[in-house]
C-alpha positions in Angstrom: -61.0 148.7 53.6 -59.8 147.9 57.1 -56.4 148.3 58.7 -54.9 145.1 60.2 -52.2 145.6 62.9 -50.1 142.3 63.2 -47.5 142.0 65.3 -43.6 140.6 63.8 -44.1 136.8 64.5 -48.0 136.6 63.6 -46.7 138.6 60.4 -43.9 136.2 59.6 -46.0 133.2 60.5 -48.9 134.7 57.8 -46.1 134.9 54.8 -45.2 131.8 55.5 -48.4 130.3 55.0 -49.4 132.3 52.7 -46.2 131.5 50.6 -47.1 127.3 51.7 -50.8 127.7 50.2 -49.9 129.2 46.9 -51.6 132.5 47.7 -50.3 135.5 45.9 -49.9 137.8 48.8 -50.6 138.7 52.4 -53.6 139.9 51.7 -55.2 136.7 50.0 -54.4 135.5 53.4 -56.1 137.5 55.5 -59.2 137.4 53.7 -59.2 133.9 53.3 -58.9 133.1 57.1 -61.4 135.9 57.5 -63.9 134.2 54.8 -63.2 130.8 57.0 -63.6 132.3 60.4 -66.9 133.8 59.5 -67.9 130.6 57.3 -68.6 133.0 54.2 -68.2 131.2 50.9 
């Protein structure tokens, strides 16, 4: 596990996309953009 420190609009701006996308939480988020980033499957 590793701690993510956002800061309130990059928070806000996550929930909202993750809320846009269908994905069931924050967390989905971040590790899909993560999973993209790095170009893991």
């Amino acid at each position: 596990m590793v701690t993510v420190r956002l800061d309130g609009p990059a928070l806000a701006a996550l929930t909202r996309r993750a809320e846009a996308e269908g994905l069931p939480n924050r967390t989905e988020a971040i590790r899909a953009a993560v999973r993209a980033w790095a170009h893991v499957a």
